[in-house]
C-alpha positions in Angstrom: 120.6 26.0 73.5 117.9 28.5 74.9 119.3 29.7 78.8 116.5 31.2 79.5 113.4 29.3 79.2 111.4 32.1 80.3 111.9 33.9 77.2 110.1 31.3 75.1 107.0 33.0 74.5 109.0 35.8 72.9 111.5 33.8 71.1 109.9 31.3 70.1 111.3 27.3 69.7 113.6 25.7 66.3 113.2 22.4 66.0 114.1 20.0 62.7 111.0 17.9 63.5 108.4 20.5 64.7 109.7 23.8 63.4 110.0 27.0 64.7 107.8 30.0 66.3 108.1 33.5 67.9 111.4 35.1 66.4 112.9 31.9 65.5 109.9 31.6 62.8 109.6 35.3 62.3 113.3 36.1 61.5 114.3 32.4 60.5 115.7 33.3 56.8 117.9 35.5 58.6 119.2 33.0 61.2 119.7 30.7 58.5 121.5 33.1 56.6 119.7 32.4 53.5 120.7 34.9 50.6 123.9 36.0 52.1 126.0 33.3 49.8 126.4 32.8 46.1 125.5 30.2 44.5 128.9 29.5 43.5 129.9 29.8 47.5 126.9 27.7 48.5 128.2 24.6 46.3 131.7 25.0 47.3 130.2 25.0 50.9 128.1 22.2 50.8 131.4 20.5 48.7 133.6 20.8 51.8 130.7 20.3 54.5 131.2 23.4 55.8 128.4 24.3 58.2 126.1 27.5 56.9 126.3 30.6 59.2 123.5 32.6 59.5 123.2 36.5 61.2 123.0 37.5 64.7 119.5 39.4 65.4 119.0 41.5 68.2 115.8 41.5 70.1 113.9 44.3 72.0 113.3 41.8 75.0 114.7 43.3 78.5 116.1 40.2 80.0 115.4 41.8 83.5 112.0 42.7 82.6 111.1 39.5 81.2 112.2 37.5 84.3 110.2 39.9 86.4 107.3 39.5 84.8 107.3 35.6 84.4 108.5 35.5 87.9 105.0 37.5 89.2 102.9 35.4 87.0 104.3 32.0 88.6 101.7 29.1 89.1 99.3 31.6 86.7 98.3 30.8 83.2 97.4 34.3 80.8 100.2 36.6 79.3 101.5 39.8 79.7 103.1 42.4 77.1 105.0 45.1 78.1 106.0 48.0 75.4 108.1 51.0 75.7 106.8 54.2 74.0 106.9 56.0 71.4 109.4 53.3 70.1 107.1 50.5 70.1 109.8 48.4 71.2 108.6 44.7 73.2 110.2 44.8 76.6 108.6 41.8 77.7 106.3 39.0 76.5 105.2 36.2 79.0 102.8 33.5 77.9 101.7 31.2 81.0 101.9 27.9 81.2 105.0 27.9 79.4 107.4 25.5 78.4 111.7 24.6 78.2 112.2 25.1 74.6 115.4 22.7 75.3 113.3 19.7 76.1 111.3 20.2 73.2 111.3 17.4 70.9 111.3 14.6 74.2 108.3 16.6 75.8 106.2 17.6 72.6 103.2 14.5 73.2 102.7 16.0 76.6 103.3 19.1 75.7 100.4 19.0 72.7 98.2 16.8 74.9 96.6 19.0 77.2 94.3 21.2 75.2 93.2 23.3 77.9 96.7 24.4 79.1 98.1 24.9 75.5 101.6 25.4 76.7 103.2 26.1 73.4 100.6 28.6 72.7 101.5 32.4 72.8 98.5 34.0 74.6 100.2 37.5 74.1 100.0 37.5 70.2 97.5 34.2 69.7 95.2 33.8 72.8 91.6 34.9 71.9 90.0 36.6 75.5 86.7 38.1 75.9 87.5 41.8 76.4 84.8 42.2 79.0 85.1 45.0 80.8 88.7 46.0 79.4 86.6 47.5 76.4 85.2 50.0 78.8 88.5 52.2 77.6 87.2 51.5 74.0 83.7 53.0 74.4 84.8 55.7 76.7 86.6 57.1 73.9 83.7 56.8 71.3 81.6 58.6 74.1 84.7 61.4 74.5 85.1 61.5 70.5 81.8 61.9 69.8 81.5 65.1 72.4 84.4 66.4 70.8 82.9 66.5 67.6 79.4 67.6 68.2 80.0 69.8 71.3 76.3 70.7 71.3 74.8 67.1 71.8 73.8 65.9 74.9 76.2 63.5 75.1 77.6 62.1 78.6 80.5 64.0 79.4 83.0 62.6 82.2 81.7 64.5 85.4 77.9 63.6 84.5 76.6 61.6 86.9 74.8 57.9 86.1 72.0 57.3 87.5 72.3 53.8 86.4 76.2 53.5 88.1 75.9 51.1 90.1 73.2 48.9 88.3 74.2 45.2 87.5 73.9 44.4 83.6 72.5 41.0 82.8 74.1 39.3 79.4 74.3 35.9 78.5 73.4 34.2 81.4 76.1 36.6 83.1 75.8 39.5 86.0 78.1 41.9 85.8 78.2 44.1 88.2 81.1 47.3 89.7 84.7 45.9 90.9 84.8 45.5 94.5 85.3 48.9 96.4 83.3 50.7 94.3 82.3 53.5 96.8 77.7 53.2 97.7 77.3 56.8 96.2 76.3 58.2 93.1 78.8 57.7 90.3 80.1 60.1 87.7 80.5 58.9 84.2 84.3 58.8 84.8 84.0 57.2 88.2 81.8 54.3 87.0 84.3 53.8 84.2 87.4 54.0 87.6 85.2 51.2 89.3 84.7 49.1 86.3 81.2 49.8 86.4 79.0 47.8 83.3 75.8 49.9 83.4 76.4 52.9 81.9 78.6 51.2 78.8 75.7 48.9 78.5 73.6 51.5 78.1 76.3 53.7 75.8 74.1 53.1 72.1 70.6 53.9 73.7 70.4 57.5 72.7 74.0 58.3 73.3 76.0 56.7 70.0 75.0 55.1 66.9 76.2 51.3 66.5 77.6 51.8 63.0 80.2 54.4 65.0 81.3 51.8 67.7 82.0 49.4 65.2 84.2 52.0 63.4 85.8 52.7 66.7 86.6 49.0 67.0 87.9 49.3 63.7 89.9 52.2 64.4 91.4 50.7 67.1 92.7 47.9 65.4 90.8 45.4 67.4 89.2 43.7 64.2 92.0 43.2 62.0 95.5 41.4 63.1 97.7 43.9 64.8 101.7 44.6 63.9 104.3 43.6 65.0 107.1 43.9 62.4 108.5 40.5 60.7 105.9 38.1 62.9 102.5 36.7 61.7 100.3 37.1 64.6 96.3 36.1 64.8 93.0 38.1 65.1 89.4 36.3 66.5 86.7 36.1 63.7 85.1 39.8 63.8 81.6 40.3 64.7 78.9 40.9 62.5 78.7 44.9 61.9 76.5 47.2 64.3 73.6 48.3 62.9 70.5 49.9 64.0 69.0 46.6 63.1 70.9 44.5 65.5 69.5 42.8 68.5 69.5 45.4 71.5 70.8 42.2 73.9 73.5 41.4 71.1 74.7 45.3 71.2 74.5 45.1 75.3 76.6 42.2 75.2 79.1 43.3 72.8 79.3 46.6 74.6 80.4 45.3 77.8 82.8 42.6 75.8 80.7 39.9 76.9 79.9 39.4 72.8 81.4 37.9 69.8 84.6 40.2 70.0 87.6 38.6 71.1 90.7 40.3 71.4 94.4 39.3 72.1 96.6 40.9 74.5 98.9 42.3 71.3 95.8 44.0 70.2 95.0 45.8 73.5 98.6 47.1 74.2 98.2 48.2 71.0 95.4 50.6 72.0 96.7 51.5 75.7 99.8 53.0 73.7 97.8 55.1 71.4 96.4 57.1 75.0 99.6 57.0 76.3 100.9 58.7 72.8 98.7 61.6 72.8 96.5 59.2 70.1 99.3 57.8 68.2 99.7 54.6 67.5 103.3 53.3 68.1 105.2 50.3 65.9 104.9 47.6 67.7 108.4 45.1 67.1 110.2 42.8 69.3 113.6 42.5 67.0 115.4 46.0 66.0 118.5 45.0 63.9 120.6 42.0 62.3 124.3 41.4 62.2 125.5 39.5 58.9 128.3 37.2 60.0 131.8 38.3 60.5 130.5 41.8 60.5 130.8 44.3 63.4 127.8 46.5 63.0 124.2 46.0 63.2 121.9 46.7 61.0 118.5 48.3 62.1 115.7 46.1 60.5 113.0 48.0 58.8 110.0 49.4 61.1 107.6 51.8 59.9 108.7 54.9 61.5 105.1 56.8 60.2 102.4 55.4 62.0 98.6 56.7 62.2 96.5 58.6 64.7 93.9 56.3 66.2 92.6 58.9 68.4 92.1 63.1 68.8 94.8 64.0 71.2 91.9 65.8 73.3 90.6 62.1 73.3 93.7 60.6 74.7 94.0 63.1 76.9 90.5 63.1 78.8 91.7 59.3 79.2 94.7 59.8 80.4 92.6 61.7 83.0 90.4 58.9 83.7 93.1 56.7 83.9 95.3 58.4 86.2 92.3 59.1 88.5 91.4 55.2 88.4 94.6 55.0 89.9 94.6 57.4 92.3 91.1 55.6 93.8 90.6 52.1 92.6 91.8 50.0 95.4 92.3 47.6 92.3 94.2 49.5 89.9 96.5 51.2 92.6 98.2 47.7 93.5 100.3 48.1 90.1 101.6 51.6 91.4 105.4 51.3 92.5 107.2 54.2 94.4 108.7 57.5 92.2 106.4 55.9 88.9 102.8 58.2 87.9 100.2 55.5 86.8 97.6 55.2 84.7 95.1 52.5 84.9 92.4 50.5 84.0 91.0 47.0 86.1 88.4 44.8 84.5 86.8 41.3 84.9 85.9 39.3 82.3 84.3 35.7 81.5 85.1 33.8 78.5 83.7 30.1 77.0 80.9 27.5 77.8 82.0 27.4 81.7 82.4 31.3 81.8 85.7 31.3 83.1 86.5 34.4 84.8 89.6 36.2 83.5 90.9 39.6 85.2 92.7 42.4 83.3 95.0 45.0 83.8 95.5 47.9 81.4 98.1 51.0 82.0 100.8 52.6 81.8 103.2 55.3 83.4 105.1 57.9 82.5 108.6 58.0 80.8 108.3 61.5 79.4 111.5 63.4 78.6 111.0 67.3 78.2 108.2 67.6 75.9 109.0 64.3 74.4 106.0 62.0 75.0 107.1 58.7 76.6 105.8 55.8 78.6 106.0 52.0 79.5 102.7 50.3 78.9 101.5 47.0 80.2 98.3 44.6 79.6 98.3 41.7 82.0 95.2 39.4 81.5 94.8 36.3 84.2 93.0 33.4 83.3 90.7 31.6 86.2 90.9 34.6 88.6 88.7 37.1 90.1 90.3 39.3 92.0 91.3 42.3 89.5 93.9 43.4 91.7 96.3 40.1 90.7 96.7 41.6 87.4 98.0 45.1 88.7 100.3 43.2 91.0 101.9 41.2 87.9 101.5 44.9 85.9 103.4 46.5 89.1 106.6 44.3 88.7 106.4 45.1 85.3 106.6 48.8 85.7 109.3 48.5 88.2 111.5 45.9 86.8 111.1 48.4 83.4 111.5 52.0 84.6 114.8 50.6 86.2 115.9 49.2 82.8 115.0 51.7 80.6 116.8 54.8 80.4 
């Protein structure tokens, strides 16, 4: 019996004829309670029919946090992740459409039918979206790592202006141009980046970084290998060929402003925003924290790597955690996920994925949870399928942050 059906993309369905998925699959040997018995108590067991008992497991999922969230993306397919830092613990996990984990086996023909709507897929850790201009974030921090290594170089530094700003970038049959509201006056290189302005990303490799070091950033940032999440199997989109100075100049262009073969999953991005949000940490993503054996009365933390590497230079983080905060401060976009007595950080994009270029809308942020000199934050990444208004993903980001800071202590 599953009382909430809006906690199905984080835990997942069991069912004898189709299986299971989310933490049902991920911690299934535990819920069974497979290797707690003897073999001499498991025949005397299955002698006297008596039913096998499995442990309790304790998720990370905020009830209240998770109702908010699937509440705000109501009649809206896409997903949204929410994360608390540095514990790396899942608040929240919404994939829309969803589905009633309880009417599973009677609705699974109609629920498998529809290809397009995929109910019983989780976008969070499965869906494949073209990053578009989400991967702004990305190269801004090649661009901010690259001046912090080679001080000297002229290198665009974040109050440089672009005379390219607001200059619409032609890829794949796409123009992409700044989010509405971006202000008709020249743009600094951390204003264009506020306004979710293409151009001067577009133009990041010509003269300004090498390909072969934004692919390493990619790497870096986890966003071409499958990211963690303790105990679950989660996917990653088929990398792109490497950057070299021997790719195609259009195939670099596209790739920079995530109109290329990159795909990334929502799991993958949170993954990143939590790094700037952790002075350039990354944090362990996990969405169970401990087990109970049956008949026992304490819980048992399950094993997450507490060490966990530096994807960035804390001066890198920080210079986006600048950008960020002033992207909310004066995108009309990014400010609709600020909520009263929070500090946001932000990042809107747009982007268009498939044959029919569907247009998708991202939100990317977090805000602040610190304690003393404790680093600490709630971070969100809300992507919108067939939308292009921006601001629809900081609304659903918004009641995410508040439902959150009111939970979390």
């Amino acid at each position: 019996m599953y009382p909430y059906p809006q906690s199905a993309g984080a835990v997942g369905y069991y069912s004898f004829t189709y299986g299971t998925t989310g933490i049902e699959e991920a911690f299934n040997r535990q819920l069974r309670g497979d290797g707690l018995r003897s073999a001499w108590n498991t025949f005397v067991d299955n002698a006297l029919h008596r039913p096998q008992r499995g442990s309790d497991v304790r998720s990370t999922i905020d009830l209240e946090v998770q109702l908010a969230v699937a509440k705000g993306m109501t009649g809206r397919a896409g997903a949204v992740v929410v994360v608390e830092v540095p514990s790396g613990r899942v608040l929240a996990m919404v994939s829309q459409p969803g589905y009633d984990p309880n009417t599973l086996d009677t609705n699974w023909n109609a629920l498998t039918r529809n290809q397009q709507t995929s109910p019983l897929l989780n976008r969070v850790t499965a869906g494949l979206y073209q990053p578009g201009g989400t991967l702004e974030t990305v190269i801004l921090s090649e661009l901010l790592s690259a001046n912090s290594n080679q001080p000297q170089t002229s290198l665009p530094s974040l109050s440089d202006q672009m005379p390219d700003g607001h200059t619409p970038v032609q890829v794949n049959g796409l123009t992409l141009t700044c989010l509405p509201g971006t202000p008709d006056q020249p743009l600094t290189l951390v204003e264009a980046y506020e306004y979710g302005c293409p151009a001067p990303f577009a133009s990041a490799i010509n003269g300004a970084l090498a390909p072969d070091k934004v692919w390493e950033r990619l790497r870096v940032l986890g966003l071409l290998d499958a990211p963690g999440l303790a105990g679950f199997e989660v996917t990653v989109g088929r990398p792109p060929a490497p950057f070299t100075d021997q790719t195609p100049p259009d195939s670099l262009r596209a790739e920079l402003v995530g109109q290329g073969d990159l795909t990334v999953t929502p799991l993958q991005m949170v993954q990143v925003i939590a790094a700037v949000a952790n002075d350039g940490n990354a944090v362990p993503l996990h969405e169970v924290d401990a087990v109970r054996p049956p008949g026992a009365k304490d819980w048992q933390p399950v094993d997450v790597p507490a060490l966990q590497p530096a994807l960035m230079q804390v001066d890198v983080a920080d210079a986006l955690r600048t950008a960020m905060r002033q992207a909310a401060e004066q995108s009309a976009e990014v400010s609709r996920a600020e909520r009263a007595g929070l500090t946001l950080y932000g990042h809107s994009a747009q982007s268009f994925g498939g044959p029919d270029k569907t247009p998708y809308v991202w939100f990317t942020g977090f805000v602040d949870r610190a304690a003393g000199d404790q680093a600490g934050a709630i971070v969100v990444v809300a992507v919108v399928e067939n939308e292009s208004d921006p601001g629809v993903a900081a609304d659903v980001a918004g009641a995410a942050f508040e439902a959150a800071a009111a939970e979390v202590e």
